[in-house]
N, C-alpha and C positions, 0 to 999 in steps of 0.2 A: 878289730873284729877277727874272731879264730875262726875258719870253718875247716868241716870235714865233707868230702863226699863217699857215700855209702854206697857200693854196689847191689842192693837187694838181688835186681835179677837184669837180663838185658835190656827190660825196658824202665823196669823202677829204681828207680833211686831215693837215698835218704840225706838231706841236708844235716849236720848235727853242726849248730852254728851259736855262739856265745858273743855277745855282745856288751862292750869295754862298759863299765862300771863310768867311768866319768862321761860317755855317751849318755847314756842313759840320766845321769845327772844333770845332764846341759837340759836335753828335753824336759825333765820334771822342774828346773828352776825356769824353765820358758813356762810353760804351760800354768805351773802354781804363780808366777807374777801376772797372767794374764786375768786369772782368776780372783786376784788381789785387787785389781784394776776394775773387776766388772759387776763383783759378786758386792752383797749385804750381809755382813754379820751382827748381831743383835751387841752392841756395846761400844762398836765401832763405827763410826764417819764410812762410808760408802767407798772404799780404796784405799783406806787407810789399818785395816785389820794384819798384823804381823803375818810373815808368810806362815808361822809355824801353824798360826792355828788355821789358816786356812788350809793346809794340807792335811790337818787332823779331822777338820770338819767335811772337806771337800775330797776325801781320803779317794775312795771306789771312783768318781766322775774324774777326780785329776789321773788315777793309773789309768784308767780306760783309755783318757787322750794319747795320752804316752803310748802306749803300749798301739795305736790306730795310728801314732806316728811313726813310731820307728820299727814296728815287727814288721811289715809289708816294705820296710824301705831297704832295711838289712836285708831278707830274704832274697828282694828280686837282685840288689845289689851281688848279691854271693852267688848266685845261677848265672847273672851274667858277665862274673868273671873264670865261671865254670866252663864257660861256653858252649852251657847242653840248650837246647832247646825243648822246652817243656811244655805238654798236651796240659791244659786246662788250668786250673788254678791247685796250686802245693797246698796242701793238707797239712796246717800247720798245729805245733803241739808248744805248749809253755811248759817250761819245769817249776812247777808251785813253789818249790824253796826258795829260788831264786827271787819270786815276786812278791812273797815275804819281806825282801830286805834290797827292793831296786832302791837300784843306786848308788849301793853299797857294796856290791858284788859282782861280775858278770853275771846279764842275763843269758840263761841257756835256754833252748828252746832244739827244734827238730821239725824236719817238713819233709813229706813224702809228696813225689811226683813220679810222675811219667814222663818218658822221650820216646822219641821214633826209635826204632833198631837200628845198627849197623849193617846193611846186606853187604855180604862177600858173597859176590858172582863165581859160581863156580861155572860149569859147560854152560852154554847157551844156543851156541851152535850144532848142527849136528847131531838133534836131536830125533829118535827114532819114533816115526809117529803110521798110521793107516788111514789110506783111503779105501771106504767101500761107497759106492752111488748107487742108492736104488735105481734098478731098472723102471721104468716107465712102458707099462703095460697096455694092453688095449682097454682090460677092464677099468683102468684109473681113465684111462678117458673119456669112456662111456659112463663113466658115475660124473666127471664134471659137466658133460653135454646133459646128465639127467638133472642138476642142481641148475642150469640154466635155463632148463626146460621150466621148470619146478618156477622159479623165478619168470618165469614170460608166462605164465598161466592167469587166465581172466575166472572170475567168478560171474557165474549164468544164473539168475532166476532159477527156482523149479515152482514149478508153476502145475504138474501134474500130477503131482505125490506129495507125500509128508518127509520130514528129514530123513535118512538116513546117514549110515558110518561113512565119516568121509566130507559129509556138509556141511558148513556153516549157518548156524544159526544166527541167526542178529536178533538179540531182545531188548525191553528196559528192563531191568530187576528192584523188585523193589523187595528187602530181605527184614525181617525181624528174630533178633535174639532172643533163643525161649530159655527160660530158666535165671534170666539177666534183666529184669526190668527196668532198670536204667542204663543202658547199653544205647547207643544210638543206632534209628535203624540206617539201614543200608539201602540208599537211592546210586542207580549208576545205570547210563542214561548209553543205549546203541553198542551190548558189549555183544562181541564177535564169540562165540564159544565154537568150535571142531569138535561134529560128532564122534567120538572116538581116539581124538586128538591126545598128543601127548599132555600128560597134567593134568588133565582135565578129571575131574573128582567124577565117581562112578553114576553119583547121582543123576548128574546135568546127563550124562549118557543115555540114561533111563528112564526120563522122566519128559526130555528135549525128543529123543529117538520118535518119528512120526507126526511130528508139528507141523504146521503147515502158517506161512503170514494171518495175520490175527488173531490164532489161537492165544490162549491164557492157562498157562498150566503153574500149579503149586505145590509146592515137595519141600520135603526135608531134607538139609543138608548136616551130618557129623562129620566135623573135620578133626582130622588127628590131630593128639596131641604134639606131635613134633612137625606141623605143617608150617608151611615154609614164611605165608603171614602170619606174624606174633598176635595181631589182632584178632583171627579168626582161631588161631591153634587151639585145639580142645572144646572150640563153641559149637552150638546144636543153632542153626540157622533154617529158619522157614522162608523160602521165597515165593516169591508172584511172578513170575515170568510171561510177558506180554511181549510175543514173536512180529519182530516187524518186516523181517524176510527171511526166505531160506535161498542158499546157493549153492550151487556144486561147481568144486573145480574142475576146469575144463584146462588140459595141457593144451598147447599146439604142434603141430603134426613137425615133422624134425624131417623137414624139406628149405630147398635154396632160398624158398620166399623167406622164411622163421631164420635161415642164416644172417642171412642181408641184414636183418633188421638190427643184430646184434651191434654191425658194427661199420661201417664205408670200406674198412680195406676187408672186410668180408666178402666174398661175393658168392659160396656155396659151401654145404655142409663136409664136402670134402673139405675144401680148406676154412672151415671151424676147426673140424678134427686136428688139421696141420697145424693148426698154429696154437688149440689146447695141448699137442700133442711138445710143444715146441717149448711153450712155458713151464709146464712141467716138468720136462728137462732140464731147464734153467734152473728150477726149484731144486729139481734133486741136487744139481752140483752145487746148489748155495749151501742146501743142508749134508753136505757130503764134507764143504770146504769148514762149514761151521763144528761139526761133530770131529774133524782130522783138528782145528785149533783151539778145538776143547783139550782133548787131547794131548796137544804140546802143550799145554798152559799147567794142565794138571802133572805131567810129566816134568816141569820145569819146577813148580810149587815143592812138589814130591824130592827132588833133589836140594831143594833149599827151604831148611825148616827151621825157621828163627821166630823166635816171641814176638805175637803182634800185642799193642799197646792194648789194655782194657777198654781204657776210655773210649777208643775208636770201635772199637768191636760190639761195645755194648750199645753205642749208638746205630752203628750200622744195625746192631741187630733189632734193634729199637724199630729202625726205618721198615726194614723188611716186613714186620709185624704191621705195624701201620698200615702197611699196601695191603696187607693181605685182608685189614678187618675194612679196609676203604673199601676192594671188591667184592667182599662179603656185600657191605651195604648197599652198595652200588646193583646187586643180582637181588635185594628185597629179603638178606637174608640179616635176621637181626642176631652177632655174635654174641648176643649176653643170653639170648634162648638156646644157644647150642651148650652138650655136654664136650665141651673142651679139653684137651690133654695141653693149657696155654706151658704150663711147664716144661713141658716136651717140644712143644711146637717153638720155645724159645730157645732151649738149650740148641734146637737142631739150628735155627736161625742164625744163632751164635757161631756156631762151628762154619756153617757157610759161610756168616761176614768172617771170619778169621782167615777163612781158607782166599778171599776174594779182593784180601787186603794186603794179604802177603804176594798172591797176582799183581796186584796193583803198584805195589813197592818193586817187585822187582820188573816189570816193565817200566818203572819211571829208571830204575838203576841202570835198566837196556841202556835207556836214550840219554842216558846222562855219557856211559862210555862210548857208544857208538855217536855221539855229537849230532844225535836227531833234535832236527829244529821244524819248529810251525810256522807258516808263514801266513799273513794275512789274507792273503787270498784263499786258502785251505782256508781258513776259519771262517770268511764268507759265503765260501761253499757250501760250507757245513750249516752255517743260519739258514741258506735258500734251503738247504733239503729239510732242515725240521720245519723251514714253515711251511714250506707246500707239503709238509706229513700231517701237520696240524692245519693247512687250509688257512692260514695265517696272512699278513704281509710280514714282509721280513723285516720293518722296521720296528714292529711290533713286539716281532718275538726278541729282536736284538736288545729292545728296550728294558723286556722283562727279565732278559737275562743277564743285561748289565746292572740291572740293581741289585740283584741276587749275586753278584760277583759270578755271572755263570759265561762269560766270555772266556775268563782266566781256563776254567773247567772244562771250556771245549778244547781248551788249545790242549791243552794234559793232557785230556783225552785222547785227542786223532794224535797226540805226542804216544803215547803209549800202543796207540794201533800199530802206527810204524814200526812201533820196536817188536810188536806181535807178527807185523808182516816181515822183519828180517828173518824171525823168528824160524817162521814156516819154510822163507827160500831157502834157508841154510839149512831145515832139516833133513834126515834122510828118510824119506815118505815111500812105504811099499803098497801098490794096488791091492786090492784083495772083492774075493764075490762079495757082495749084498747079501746079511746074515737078516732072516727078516724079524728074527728075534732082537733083534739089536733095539734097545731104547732111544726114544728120539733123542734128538741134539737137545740141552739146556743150555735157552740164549743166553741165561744170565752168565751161562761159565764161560762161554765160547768166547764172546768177547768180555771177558772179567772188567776191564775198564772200560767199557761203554755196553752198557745193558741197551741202554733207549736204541742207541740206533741199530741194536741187533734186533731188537722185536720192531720196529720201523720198517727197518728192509725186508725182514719176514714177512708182517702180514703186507707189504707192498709186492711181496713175488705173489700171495695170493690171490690178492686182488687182478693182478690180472689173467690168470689164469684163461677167464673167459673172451678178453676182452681181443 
């Protein structure tokens, strides 16, 4: 067997590989006697037909065998004394002249693949990166004590007026589509509608505005064409609105009792203030230390710019896309109703998975020279905190993760953190003010090899914010 290997580019390669004529004969005299053994020909006993004519008759079904035996056995054979490792399955090609006359000649053929890169680590250390931490103001803290407030608010009966802006309606609706006669109508049983509220179509503002429990009010609803239910976009809706109470929201008063209530190691709205004041802070330096290892990562990327593989790029970006039409769905937005730039929105996906993949290589290249290793106990660590982020038990989630081979993935992962936290100590990092123009942190870049548990920690510094 002759083969050649082709350098295309740094990731692809080309096999040009030729295979020994009397190979190729051993398999077609295996294969046409097997066929001589099993097959019927019209003049001949059942096994007894000469091989010639079974090979005339049985021509296309006998090469197919051959050709299902020995191309995939040659090929993997010649890669794995290439000793490249190859992303997916080779893209193999026959040379037609050759299959013309097997057996008689080397078969030639050619297969294109892909491998991982080579990374050459250049600097790693010593990398020049900025810290700025937003200040933590009085007004951020007084907007979180108003979202708590906001949250601890009771809805009251009105009992001596009709709605107004601001109150909650509660009706049953009962809706008919006009211009649609077979349309199903629309029963929905206790819906909550806010006079004035955000979302809320101008109608129900209009038509709801002065209700009082028992009323029954009837109106027309045109809903845009580009409204956010597919169902309803562009429909002319008649409803029957049958009011089964009205309320207004009643905040409470932002005294030691409404403290206390928040929390046991509360004890008054000074120390609410102290300890919103407190989290906050914590937050800023999360997203101060997240935005400084964006930063090095991009800065590290940036100095080492090598071919990442298609194959993976195009999945990653495959993935990305995915998420993004998942939370489309997920907010009630249906992506095949929207006018789309998906062309765009792929190409740019693409460039990120490439940018996030060559992250990913050279943090695993860290921890390969710096001799960073995972140990089990980190990696059980790491289960307890995804399951108490997901409200899990941990044997749960260990379970789903070990079928999914995602045990392996943690360890690479906090394997790669490491090599992003030598990363940071080694850099040379200068303070600077808080620009407030500055764009948030993007979790996905900060920590390039572990997105989940950067949006994890995130929204877990928010959540407590109040607490």
């Amino acid at each position: 067997m002759k083969t050649e290997i082709v350098d295309v580019s740094e990731t692809k390669k080309e096999l040009k590989l030729e295979i020994a004529p009397e190979e190729v004969r051993a398999e077609l005299d295996r294969v046409s006697e097997t066929y001589a053994r099993q097959v019927s020909v019209p003049g001949f006993r059942k096994g007894h037909a000469p091989v010639s004519v079974i090979r005339t008759r049985f021509k296309n079904e006998i090469r197919g065998e051959v050709l299902q035996k020995i191309v995939p056995d040659a090929v993997n054979r010649a890669i794995s004394e290439s000793g490249l490792e190859v992303l997916g399955q080779p893209d193999v090609h026959l040379d037609t002249e050759s299959l013309d006359r097997l057996g008689q000649e080397p078969l030639k053929l050619h297969a294109h693949f892909e491998v991982m890169p080579r990374v050459e680590l250049g600097q790693y250390r010593g990398l020049e990166g900025t810290r700025r931490t937003r200040p933590v103001t009085d007004e951020m803290v007084e907007d979180v004590i108003r979202g708590l407030r906001e949250n601890s608010a009771s809805l009251l009966p009105v009992e001596d007026r009709g709605a107004e802006e601001g109150d909650t309606v509660t009706a049953n609706f009962r809706g008919k589509f006009l211009g649609d006669p077979g349309a199903e109508d629309i029963n929905a049983e206790e819906v909550e509608v806010v006079i004035g509220g955000e979302g809320v179509q101008p109608e129900f503002n209009e038509h709801l505005a002065g209700a009082r429990e028992g009323d029954e009010r009837t109106f027309t609803v045109k809903y845009p064409d580009d409204f956010r239910a597919q169902g309803l976009a562009g429909k002319e809706v008649e409803y029957t609105a049958a009011v089964t109470s009205v309320r207004r929201k009643t905040l409470p008063e932002v005294d030691d009792e409404w403290a206390k209530s928040l929390g046991e190691e509360i004890e008054s709205v000074e120390s609410l203030r102290g300890r919103v004041r407190e989290n906050l802070t914590a937050r800023s330096r999360f997203e101060s230390e997240g935005r400084l290892r964006d930063e090095l990562v991009k800065r590290l990327v940036d100095s080492h710019r090598f071919e990442v593989p298609d194959t993976l790029a195009d999945y990653q970006a495959d993935q990305m896309l995915r998420s993004a039409v998942n939370d489309m769905m997920r907010h009630g937005i249906d992506p095949r109703a929207q006018e789309l730039d998906w062309d765009g929105m792929r190409a740019s996906a693409r460039e990120r998975a490439a940018e996030d993949l060559r992250a990913h290589l050279l943090l695993e290249r860290i921890a390969d020279a710096e001799n960073i290793e995972v140990t089990d106990e980190e990696v059980d660590a790491e289960l307890k905190a995804l399951a108490e982020a997901h409200r899990q038990p941990v044997e749960q989630v260990r379970a789903a993760l070990t079928k999914q081979g995602g045990e392996r993935s943690i360890a690479d992962r906090l394997r790669n953190r490491k090599a992003l936290d030598l990363i940071v100590e080694n850099a040379a990092v200068s303070d600077e003010e808080w620009r407030e123009e500055e764009p948030p942190a993007a979790p996905e870049r900060s920590e390039s090899a572990e997105p989940e548990a950067t949006s994890e920690e995130s929204r877990g510094a928010a959540a407590d914010e109040g607490r």
